[in-house]
C-alpha positions as CSV (number, residue, x, y, z in Angstrom):
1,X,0.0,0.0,0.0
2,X,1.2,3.1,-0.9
3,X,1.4,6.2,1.5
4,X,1.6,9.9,1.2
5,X,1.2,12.7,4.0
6,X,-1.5,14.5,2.2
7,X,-3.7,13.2,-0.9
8,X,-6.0,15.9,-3.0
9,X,-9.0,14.6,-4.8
10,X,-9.1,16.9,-7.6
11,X,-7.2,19.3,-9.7
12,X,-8.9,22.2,-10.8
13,X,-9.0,25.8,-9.2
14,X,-9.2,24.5,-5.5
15,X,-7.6,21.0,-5.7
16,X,-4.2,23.1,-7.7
17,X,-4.0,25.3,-4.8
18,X,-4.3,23.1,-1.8
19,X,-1.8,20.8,-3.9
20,X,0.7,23.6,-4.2
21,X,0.4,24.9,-0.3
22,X,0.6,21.5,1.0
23,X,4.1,20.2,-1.0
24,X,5.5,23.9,-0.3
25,X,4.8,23.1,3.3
26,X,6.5,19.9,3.0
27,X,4.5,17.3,2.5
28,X,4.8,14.7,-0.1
29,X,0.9,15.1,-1.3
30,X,-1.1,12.7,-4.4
31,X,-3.3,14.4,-6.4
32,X,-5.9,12.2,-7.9
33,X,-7.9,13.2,-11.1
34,X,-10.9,11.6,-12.5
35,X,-10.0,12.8,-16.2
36,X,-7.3,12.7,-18.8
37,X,-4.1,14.0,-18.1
38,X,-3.6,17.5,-20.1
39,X,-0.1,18.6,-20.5
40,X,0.2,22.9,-20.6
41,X,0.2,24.1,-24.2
42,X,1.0,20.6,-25.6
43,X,-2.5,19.6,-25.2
44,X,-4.6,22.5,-26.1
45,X,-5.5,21.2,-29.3
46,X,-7.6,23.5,-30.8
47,X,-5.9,26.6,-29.3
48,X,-5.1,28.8,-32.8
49,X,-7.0,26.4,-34.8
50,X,-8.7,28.6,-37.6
51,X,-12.6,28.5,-37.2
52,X,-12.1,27.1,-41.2
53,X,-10.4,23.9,-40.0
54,X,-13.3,22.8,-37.8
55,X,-16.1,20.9,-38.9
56,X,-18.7,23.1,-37.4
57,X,-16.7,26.4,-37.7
58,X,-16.5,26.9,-33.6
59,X,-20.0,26.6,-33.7
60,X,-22.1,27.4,-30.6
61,X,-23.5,23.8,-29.2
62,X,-26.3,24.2,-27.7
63,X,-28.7,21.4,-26.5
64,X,-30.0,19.5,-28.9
65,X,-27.6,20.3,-31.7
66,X,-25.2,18.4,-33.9
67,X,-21.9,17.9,-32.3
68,X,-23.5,18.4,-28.7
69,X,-25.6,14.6,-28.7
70,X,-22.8,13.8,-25.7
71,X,-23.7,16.7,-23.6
72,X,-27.1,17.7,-22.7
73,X,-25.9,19.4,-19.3
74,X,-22.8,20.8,-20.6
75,X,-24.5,22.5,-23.5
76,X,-26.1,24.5,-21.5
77,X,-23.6,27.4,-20.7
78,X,-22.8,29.7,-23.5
79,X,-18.9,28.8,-23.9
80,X,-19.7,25.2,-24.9
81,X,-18.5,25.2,-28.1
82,X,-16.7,23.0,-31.2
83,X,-13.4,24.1,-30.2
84,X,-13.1,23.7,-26.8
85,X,-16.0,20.6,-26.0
86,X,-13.3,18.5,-25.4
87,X,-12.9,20.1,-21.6
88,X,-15.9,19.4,-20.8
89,X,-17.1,16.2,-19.1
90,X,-19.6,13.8,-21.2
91,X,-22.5,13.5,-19.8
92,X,-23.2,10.0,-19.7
93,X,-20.0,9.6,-17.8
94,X,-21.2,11.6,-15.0
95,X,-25.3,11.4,-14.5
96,X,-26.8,12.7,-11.8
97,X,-30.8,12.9,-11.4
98,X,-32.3,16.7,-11.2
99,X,-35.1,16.4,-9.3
100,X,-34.9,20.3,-9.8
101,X,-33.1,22.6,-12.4
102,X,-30.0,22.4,-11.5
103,X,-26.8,23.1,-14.1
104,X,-23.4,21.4,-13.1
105,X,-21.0,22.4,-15.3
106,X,-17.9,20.1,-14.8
107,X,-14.4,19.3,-16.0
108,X,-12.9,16.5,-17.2
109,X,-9.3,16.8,-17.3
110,X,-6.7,17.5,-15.2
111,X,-6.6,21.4,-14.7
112,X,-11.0,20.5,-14.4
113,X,-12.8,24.1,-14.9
114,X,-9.5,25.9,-14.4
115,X,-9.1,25.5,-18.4
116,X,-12.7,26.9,-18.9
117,X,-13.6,29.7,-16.5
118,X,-14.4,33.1,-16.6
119,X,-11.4,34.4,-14.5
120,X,-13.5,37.1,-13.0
121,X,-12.4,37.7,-9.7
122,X,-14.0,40.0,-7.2
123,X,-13.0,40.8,-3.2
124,X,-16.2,40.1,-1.4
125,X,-17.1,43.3,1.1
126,X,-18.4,43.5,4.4
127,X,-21.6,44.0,2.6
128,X,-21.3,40.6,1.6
129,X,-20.6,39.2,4.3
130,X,-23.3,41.0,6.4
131,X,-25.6,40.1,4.3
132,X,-27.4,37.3,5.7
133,X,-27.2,38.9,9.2
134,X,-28.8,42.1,7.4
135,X,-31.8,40.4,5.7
136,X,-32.2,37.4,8.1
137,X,-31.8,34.6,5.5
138,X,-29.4,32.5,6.2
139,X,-26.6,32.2,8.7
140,X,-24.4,34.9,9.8
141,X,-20.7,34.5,8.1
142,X,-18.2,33.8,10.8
143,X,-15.8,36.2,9.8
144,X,-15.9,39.8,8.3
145,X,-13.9,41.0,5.1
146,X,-10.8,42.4,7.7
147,X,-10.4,38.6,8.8
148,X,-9.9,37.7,4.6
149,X,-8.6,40.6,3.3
150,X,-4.6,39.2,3.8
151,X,-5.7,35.9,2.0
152,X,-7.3,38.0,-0.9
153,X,-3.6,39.4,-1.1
154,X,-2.2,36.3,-0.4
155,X,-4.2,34.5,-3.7
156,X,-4.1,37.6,-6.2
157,X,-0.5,37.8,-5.3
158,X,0.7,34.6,-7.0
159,X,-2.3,34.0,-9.7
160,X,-2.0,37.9,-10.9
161,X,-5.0,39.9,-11.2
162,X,-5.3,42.8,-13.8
163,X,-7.8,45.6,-12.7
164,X,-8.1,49.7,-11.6
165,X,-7.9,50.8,-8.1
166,X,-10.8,52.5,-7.3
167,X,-11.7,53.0,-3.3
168,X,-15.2,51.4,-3.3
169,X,-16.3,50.0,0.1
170,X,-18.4,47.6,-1.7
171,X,-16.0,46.2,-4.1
172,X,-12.8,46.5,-2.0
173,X,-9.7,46.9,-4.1
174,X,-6.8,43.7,-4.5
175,X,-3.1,43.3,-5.5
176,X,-3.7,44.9,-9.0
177,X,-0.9,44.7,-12.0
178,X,-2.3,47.5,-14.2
179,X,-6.0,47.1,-16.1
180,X,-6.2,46.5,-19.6
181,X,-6.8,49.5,-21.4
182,X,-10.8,49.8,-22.2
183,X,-11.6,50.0,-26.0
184,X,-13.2,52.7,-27.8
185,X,-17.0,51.7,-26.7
186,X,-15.9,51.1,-23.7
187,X,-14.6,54.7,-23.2
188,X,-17.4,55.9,-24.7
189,X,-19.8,54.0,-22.4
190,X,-17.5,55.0,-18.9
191,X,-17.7,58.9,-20.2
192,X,-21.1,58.7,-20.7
193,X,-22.2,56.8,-17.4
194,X,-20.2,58.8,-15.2
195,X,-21.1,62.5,-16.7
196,X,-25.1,61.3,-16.1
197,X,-23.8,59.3,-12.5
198,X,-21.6,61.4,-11.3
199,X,-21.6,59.1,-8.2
200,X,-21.1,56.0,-10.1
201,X,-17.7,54.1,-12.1
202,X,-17.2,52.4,-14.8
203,X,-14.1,49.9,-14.6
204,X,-12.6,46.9,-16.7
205,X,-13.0,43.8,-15.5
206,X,-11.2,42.8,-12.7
207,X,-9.3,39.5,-14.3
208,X,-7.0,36.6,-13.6
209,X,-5.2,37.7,-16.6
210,X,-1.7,38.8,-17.1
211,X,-0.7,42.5,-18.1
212,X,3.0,42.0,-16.5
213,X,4.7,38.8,-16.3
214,X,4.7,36.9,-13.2
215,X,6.7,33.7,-12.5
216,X,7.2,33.0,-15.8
217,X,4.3,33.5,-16.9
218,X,3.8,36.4,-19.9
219,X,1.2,38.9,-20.0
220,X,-1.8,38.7,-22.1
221,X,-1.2,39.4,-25.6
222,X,-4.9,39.4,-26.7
223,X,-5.0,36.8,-29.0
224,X,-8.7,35.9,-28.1
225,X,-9.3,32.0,-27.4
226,X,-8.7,32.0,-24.0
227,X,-11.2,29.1,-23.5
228,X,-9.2,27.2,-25.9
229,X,-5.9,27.0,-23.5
230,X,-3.8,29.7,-22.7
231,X,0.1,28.3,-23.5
232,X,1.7,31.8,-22.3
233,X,0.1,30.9,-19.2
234,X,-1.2,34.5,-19.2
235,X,-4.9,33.2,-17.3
236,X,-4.7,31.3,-14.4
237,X,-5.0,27.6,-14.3
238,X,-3.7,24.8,-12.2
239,X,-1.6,23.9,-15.5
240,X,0.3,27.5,-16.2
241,X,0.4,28.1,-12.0
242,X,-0.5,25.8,-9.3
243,X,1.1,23.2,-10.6
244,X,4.8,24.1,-11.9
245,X,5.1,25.0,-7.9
246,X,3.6,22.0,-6.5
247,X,6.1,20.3,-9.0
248,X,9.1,22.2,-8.8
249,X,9.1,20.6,-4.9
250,X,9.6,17.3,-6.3
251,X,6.9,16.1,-3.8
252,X,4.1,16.3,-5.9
253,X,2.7,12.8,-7.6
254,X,-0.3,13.6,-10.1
255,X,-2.9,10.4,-10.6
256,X,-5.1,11.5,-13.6
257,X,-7.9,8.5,-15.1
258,X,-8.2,7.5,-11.4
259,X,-11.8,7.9,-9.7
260,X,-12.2,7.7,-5.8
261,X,-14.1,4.8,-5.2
262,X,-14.4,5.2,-1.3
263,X,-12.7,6.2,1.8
264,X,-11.2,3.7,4.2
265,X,-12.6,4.3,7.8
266,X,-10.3,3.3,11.0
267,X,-12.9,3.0,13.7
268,X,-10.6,2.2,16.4
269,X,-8.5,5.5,15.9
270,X,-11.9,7.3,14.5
271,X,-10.3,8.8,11.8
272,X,-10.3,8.4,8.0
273,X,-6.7,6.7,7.0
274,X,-7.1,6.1,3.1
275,X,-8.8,6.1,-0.2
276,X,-9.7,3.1,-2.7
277,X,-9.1,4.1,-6.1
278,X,-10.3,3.0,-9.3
279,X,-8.2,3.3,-12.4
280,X,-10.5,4.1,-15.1
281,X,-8.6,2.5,-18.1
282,X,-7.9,-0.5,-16.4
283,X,-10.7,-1.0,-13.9
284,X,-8.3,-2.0,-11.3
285,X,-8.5,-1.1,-7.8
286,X,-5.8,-0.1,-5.2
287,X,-5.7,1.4,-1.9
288,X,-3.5,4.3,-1.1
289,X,-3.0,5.9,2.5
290,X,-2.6,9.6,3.8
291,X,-1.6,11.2,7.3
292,X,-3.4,14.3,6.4
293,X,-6.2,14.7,3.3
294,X,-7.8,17.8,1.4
295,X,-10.9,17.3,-0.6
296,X,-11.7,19.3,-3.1
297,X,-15.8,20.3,-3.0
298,X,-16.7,21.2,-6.5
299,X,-19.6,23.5,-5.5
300,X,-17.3,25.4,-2.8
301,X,-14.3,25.6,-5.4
302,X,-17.1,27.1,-8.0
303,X,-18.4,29.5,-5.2
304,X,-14.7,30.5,-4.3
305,X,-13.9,31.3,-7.8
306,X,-17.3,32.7,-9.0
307,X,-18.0,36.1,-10.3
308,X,-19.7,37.8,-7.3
309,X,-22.1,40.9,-7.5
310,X,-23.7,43.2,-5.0
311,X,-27.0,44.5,-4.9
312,X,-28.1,47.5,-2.6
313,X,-30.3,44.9,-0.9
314,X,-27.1,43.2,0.6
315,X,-27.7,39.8,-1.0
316,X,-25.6,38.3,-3.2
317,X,-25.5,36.8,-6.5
318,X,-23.1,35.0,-8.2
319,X,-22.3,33.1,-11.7
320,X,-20.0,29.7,-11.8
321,X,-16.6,30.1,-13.8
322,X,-18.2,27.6,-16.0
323,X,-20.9,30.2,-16.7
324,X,-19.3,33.2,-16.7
325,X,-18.1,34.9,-20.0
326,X,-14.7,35.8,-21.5
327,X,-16.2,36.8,-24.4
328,X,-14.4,38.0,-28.1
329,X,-11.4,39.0,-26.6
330,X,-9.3,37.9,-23.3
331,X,-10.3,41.2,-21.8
332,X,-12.9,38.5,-20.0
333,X,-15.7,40.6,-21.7
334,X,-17.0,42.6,-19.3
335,X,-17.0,45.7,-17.3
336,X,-18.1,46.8,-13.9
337,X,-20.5,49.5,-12.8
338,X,-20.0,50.5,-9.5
339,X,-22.2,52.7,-7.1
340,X,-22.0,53.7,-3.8
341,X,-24.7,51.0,-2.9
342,X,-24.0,48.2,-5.3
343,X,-21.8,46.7,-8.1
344,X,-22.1,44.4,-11.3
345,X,-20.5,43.6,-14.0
346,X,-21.9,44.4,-17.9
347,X,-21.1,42.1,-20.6
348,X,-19.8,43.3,-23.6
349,X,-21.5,40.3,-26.0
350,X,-24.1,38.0,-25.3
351,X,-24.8,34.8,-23.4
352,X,-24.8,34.4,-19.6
353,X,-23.0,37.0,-19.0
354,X,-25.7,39.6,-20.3
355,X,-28.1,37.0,-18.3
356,X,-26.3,37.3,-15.3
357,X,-25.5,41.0,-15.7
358,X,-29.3,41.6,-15.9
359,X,-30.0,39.6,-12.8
360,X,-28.1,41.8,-11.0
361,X,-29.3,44.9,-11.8
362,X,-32.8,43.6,-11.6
């Protein structure tokens, strides 16, 4: 039996990170991924592929269509497409019964939704946090935005967020490299907005995207597929980031094709000591023991890493990276409108993020 001091089930946004602290700290730490191994920039297939070259010509799959039979949940979200399908789990291989609507957008590779998402990233406020306590839904966050304002720093630090500094109480600023610069509409949209609301901003997008480089890593050069693979490593993934450090420890094994089939439970020391895994090509099954563990909850990794607006209610709303836009170009399509009482962000094309952007302000 094979034993490690931590193992990660997972490697997308959350399961990267946790892999990275943990074999920095020390600790010789297995990360085990349900999906395919994908190698950065060697495996983004489709990344420049001319829209010509492709069957479908990057055609939008939506449910129901041709080239989307695999993937009635996936098709769904607005970045399913021709190009990029192949990050996306089939559907088959992962049913779940939805008793009601419910969308789960998933990954199937290692690097899971890190590949896909919307890279929108937004410091929650106080008014966030309050929020439940303000409008008596809920339960009352433990802590306040002073208690996770260093581990905002911490995070945007080492995955490199692009985005203007502008003093809002409600959508606190981070550790910025400088914005990218807002197009021609754009301008004319902020001049406009701001001469009628003199009390209200308009900002770019605050991204995971490069404008400086950053442990080797080089700054966006606005080539537009982002969902396709980024190989400068200019977005944030587990493949351009988390994991170069977890590997550059030399403690880090990765175990892609391998699903968790259950957890091994030591009753006399009341503690959970290993996992049974199942190699999906195979089918064989092997047990591997931990001293520590870190699972990686999808729906909390989603809600970590989710585009987050504001409303003057107090309550919160929020779109999975899965569902969030990027849009034509890696600017991540959107802006934000900012007022003293709330924030959102407007898309700049259609999809979910005009959906979402209209939920907000609704």
């Amino acid at each position: 039996m094979i034993t490690y001091d931590a193992i990660v089930v997972g490697s997308g946004i959350t399961g990267g990170w946790a892999a990275k602290e943990l074999t920095e700290k020390g600790l010789r730490t297995l990360m085990i991924e349900r999906g395919r191994d994908v190698v950065h920039r060697k495996d983004y297939i489709t990344e420049h592929k001319p829209s010509w070259d492709l069957p479908l010509r990057d055609a939008r799959l939506s449910v129901g269509t041709k080239g989307a039979e695999e993937y009635p949940i996936q098709a769904r979200t607005g970045q399913f497409r021709e190009a990029n399908k192949h990050f996306f789990i089939k559907d088959t291989k992962s049913p779940y019964i939805e008793d009601k609507p419910f969308t789960w957008i998933q990954g199937d590779q290692v690097g899971g939704k890190s590949l896909i998402w919307g890279r929108q990233v937004y410091r929650w406020s106080d008014l966030d946090f309050e929020a439940n306590l303000r409008d008596g839904h809920g339960v009352d966050w433990p802590l306040r935005y002073a208690d996770i304002a260093p581990w905002y720093s911490y995070v945007e630090r080492f995955i490199g967020v692009s985005g203007e500094k502008l003093g809002l109480p409600q959508l606190p600023d981070g550790e910025f490299q400088p914005p990218m610069e807002m197009n021609a509409g754009e301008k004319l949209v902020k001049t406009g907005v701001e001469r009628a609301f003199p009390d209200r901003h308009v900002t770019i997008g605050r991204v995971a995207i490069l404008t400086q480089p950053l442990n080797g890593r080089l700054p966006c050069h606005y080539c537009g597929p982002c969902e396709r693979g980024c190989s400068t490593g200019s977005y944030f993934s587990t493949q351009a980031s988390t994991l170069p450090a977890a590997q550059a420890t030399r403690r880090l094994t990765v175990l892609p094709n391998s699903i968790v089939h259950s957890v091994i439970y030591d009753a006399g020391k009341n503690r959970v000591t290993g996992v049974r895994v199942v190699d999906t090509v195979t089918k064989q099954t092997r047990t591997i023991s931990w001293t520590i563990t870190s699972w990686r909850a999808r729906a909390e990794a989603s809600r970590a890493c989710s585009t987050t607006t504001t409303r003057a209610t107090g309550r919160t709303g929020s779109t999975s990276p899965a569902s969030a836009t990027w849009g034509t170009t890696p600017r991540a399509a959107s802006m934000c409108v900012a007022s003293a009482t709330r924030a959102a962000p407007v898309a700049r094309d259609g999809g979910a993020a005009a959906a979402s952007a209209g939920s907000a302000w609704s």
